[in-house]
N, CA, C and O atoms as CSV, one atom per row, in Angstrom:
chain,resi,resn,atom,element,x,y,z
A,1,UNK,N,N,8.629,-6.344,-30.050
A,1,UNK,CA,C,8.778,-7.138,-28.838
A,1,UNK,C,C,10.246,-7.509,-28.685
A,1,UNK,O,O,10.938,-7.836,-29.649
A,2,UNK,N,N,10.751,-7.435,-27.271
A,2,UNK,CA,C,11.715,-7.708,-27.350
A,2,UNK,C,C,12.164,-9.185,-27.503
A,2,UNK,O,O,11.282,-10.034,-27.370
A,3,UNK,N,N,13.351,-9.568,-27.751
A,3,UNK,CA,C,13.627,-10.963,-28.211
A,3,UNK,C,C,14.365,-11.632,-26.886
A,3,UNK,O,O,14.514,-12.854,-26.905
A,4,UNK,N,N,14.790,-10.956,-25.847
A,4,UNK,CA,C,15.266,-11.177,-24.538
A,4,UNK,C,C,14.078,-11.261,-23.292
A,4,UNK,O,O,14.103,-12.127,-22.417
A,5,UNK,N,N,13.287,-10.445,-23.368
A,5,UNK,CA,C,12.258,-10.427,-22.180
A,5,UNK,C,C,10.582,-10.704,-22.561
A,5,UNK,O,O,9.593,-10.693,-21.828
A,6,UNK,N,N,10.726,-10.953,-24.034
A,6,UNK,CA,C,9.356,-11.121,-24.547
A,6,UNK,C,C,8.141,-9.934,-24.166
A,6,UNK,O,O,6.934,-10.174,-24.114
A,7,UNK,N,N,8.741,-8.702,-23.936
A,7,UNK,CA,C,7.594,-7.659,-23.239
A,7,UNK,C,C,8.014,-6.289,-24.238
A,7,UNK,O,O,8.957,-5.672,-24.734
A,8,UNK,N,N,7.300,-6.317,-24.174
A,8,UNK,CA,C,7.387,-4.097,-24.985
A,8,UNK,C,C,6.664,-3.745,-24.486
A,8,UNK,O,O,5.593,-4.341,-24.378
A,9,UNK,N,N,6.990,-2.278,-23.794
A,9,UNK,CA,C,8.363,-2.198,-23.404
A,9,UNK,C,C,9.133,-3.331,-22.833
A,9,UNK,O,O,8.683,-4.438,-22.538
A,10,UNK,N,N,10.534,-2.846,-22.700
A,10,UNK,CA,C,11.293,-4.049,-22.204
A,10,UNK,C,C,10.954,-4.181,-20.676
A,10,UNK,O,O,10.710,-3.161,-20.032
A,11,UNK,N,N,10.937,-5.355,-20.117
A,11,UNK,CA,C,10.696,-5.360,-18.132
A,11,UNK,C,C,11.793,-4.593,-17.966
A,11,UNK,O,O,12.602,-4.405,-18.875
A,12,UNK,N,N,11.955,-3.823,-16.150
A,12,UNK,CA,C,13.073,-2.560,-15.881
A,12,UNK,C,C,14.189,-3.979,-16.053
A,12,UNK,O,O,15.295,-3.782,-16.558
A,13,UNK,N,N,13.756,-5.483,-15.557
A,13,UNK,CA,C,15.012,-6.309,-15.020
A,13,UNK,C,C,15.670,-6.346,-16.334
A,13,UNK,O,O,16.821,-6.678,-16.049
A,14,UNK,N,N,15.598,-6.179,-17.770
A,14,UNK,CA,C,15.754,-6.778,-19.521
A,14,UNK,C,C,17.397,-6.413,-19.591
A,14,UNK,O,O,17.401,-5.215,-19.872
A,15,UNK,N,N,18.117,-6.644,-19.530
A,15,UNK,CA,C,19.650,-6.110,-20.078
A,15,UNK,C,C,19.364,-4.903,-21.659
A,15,UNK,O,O,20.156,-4.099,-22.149
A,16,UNK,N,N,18.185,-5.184,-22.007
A,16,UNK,CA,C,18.049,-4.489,-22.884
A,16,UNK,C,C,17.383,-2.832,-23.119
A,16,UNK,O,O,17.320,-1.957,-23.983
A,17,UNK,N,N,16.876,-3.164,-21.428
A,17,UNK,CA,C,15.940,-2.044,-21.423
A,17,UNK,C,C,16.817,-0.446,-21.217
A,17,UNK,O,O,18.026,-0.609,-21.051
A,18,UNK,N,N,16.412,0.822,-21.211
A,18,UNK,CA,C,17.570,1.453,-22.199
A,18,UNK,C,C,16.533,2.613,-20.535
A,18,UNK,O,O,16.908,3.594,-19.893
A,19,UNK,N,N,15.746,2.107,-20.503
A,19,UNK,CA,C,14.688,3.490,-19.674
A,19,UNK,C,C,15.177,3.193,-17.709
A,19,UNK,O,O,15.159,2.203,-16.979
A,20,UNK,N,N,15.544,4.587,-17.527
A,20,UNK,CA,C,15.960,4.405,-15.828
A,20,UNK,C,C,14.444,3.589,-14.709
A,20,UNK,O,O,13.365,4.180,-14.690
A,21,UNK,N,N,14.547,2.866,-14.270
A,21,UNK,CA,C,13.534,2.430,-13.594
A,21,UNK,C,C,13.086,3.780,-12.655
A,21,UNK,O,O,13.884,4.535,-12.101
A,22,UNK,N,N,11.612,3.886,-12.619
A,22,UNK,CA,C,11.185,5.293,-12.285
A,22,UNK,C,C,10.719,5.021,-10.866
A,22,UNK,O,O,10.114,3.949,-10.854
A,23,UNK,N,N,10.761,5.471,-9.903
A,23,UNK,CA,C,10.008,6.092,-8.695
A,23,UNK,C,C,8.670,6.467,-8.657
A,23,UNK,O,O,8.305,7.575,-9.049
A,24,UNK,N,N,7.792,5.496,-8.144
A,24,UNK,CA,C,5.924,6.536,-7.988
A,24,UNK,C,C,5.590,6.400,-6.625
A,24,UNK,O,O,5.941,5.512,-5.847
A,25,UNK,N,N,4.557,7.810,-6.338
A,25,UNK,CA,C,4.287,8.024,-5.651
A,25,UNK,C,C,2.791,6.978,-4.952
A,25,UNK,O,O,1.716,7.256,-5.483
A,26,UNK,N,N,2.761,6.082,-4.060
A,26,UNK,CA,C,1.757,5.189,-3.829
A,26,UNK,C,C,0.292,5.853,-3.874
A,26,UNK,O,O,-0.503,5.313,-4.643
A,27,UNK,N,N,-0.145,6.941,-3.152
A,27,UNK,CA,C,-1.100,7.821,-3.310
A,27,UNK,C,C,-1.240,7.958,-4.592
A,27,UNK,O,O,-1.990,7.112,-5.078
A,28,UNK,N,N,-0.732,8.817,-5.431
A,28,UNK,CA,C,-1.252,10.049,-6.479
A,28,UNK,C,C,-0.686,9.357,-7.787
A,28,UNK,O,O,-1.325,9.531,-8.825
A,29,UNK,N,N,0.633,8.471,-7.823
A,29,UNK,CA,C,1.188,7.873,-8.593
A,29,UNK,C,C,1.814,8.948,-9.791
A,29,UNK,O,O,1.743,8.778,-11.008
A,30,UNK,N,N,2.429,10.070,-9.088
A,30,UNK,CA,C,3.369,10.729,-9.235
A,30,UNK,C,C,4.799,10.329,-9.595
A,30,UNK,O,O,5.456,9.882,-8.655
A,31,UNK,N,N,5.411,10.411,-10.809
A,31,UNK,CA,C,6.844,9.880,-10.854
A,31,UNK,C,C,7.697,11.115,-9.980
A,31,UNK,O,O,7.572,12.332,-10.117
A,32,UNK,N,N,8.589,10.378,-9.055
A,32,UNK,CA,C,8.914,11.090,-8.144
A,32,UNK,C,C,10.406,11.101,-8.524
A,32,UNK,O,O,10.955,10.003,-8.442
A,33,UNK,N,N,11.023,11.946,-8.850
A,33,UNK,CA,C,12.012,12.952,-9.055
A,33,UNK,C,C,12.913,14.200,-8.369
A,33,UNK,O,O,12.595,15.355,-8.087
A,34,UNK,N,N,13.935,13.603,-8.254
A,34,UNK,CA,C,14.530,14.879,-7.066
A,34,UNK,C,C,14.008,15.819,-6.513
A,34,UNK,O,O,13.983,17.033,-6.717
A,35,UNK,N,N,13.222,14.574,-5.157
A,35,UNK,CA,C,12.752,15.529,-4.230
A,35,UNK,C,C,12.497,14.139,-3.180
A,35,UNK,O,O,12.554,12.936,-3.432
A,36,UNK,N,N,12.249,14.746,-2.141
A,36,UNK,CA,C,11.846,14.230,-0.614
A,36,UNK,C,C,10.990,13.231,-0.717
A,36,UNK,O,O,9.964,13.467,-1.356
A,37,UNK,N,N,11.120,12.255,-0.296
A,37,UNK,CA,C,10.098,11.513,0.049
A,37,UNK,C,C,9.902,10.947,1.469
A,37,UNK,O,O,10.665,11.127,2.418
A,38,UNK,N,N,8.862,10.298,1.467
A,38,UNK,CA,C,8.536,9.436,3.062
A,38,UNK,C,C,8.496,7.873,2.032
A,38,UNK,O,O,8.093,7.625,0.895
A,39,UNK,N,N,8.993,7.246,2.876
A,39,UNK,CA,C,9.362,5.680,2.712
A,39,UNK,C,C,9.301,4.487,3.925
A,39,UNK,O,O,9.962,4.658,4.949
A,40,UNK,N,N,8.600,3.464,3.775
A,40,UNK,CA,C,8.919,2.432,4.543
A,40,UNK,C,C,9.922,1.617,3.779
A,40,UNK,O,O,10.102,0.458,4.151
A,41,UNK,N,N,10.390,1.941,3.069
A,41,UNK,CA,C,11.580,0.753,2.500
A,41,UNK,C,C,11.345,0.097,0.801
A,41,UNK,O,O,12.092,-0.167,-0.141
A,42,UNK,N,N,9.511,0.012,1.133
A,42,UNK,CA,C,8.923,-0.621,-0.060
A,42,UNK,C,C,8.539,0.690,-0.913
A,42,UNK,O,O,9.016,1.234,-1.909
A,43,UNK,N,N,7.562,0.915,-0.145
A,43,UNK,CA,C,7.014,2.124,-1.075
A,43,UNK,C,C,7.008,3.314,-0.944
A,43,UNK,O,O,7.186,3.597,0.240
A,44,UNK,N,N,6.839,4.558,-1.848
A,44,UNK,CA,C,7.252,5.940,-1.565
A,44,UNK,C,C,6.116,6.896,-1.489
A,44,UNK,O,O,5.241,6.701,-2.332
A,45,UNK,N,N,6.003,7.505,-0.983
A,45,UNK,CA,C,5.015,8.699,-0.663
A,45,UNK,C,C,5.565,9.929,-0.810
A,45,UNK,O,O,6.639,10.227,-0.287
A,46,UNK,N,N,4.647,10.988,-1.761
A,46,UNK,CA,C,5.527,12.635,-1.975
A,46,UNK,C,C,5.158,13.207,-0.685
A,46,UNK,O,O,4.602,12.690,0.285
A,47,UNK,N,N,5.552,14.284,-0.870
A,47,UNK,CA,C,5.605,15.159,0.873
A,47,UNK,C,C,4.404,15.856,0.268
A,47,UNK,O,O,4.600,17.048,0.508
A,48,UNK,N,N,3.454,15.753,-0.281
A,48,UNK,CA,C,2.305,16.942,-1.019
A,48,UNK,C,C,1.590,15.625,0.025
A,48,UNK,O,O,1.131,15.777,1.157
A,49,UNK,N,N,1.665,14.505,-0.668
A,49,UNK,CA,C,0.145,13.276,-0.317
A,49,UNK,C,C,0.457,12.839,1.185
A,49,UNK,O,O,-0.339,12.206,1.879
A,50,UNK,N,N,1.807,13.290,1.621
A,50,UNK,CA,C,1.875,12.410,3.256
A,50,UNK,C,C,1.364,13.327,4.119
A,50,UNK,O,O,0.740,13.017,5.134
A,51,UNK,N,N,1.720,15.045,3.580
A,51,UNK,CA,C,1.083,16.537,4.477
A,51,UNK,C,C,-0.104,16.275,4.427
A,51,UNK,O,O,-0.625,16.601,5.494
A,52,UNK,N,N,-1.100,15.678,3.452
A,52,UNK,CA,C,-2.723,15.736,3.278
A,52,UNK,C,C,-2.874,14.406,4.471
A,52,UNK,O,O,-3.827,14.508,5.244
A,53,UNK,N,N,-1.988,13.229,4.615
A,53,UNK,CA,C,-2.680,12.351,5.385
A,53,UNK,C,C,-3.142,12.548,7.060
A,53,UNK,O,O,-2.381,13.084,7.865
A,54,UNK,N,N,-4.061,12.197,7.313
A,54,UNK,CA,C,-4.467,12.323,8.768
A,54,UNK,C,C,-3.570,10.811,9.691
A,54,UNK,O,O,-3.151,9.823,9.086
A,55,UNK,N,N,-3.490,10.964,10.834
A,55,UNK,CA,C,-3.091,10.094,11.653
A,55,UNK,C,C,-3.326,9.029,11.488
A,55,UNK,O,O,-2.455,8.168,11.614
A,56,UNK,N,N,-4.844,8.683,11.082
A,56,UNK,CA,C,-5.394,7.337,11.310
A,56,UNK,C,C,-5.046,7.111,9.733
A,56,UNK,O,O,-4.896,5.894,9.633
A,57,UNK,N,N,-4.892,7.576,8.735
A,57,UNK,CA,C,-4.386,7.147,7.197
A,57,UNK,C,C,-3.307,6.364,7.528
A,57,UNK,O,O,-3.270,5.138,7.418
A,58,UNK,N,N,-2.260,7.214,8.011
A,58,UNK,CA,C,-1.202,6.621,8.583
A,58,UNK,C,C,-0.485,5.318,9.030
A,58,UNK,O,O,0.565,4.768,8.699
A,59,UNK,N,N,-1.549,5.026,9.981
A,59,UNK,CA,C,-1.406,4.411,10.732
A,59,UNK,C,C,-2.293,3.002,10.131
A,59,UNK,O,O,-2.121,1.875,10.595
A,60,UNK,N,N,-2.924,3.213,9.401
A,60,UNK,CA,C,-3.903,2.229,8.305
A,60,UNK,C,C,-2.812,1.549,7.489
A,60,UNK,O,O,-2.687,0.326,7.413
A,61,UNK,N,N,-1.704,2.821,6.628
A,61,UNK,CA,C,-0.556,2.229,6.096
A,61,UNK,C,C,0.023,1.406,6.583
A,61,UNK,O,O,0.423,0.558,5.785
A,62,UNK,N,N,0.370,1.187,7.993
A,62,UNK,CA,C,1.278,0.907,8.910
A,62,UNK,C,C,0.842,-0.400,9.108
A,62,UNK,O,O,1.652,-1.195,9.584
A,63,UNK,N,N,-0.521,-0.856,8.776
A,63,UNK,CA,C,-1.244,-2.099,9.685
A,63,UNK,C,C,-1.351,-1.557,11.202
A,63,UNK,O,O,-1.867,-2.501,11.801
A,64,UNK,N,N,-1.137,-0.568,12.080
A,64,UNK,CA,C,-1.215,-0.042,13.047
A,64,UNK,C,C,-3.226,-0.015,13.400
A,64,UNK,O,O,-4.028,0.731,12.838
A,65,UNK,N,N,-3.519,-0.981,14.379
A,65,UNK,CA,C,-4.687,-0.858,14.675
A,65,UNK,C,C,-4.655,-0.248,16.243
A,65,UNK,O,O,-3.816,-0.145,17.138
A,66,UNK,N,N,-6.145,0.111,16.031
A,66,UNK,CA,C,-6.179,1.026,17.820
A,66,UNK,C,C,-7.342,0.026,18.442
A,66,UNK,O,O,-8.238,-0.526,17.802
A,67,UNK,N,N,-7.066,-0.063,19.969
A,67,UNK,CA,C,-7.528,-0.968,21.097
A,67,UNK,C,C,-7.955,-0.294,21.878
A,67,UNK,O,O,-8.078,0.922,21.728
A,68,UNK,N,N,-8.366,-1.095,23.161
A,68,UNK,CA,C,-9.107,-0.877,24.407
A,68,UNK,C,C,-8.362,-1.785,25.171
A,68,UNK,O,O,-8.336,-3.010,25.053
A,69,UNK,N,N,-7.621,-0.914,26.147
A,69,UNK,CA,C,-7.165,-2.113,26.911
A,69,UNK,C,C,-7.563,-2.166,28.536
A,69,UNK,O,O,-7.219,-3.127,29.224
């Protein structure tokens, strides 16, 4: 255990921690590695799991609801 962050592994925030903080994919939870992604800012999606999503997946991500007006 570490003696700085009390966690083993160390947390990514630890001055001690030695491991690159990794990238996953929200879908498939893929460590994502030099390559493309789709992003809102927060979270990342591979281009394999965003090609499989349909419109309304999408748009579910989004909080995007559909009406009648």
């Amino acid at each position: 255990m570490c003696e700085e962050c009390r966690q083993s592994p160390c947390d990514t925030r630890c001055p001690n921690n030695t491991e690159e903080e990794k990238t996953y994919c929200k879908i498939c939870d893929k460590v994502l590695e030099d390559e493309e992604v789709y992003t809102d800012g927060f979270d990342y999606i591979c281009e394999n799991c965003f090609e499989s999503m349909t419109p309304v997946d999408i748009a579910e991500m989004f909080n995007i609801s559909k009406e009648a007006v």
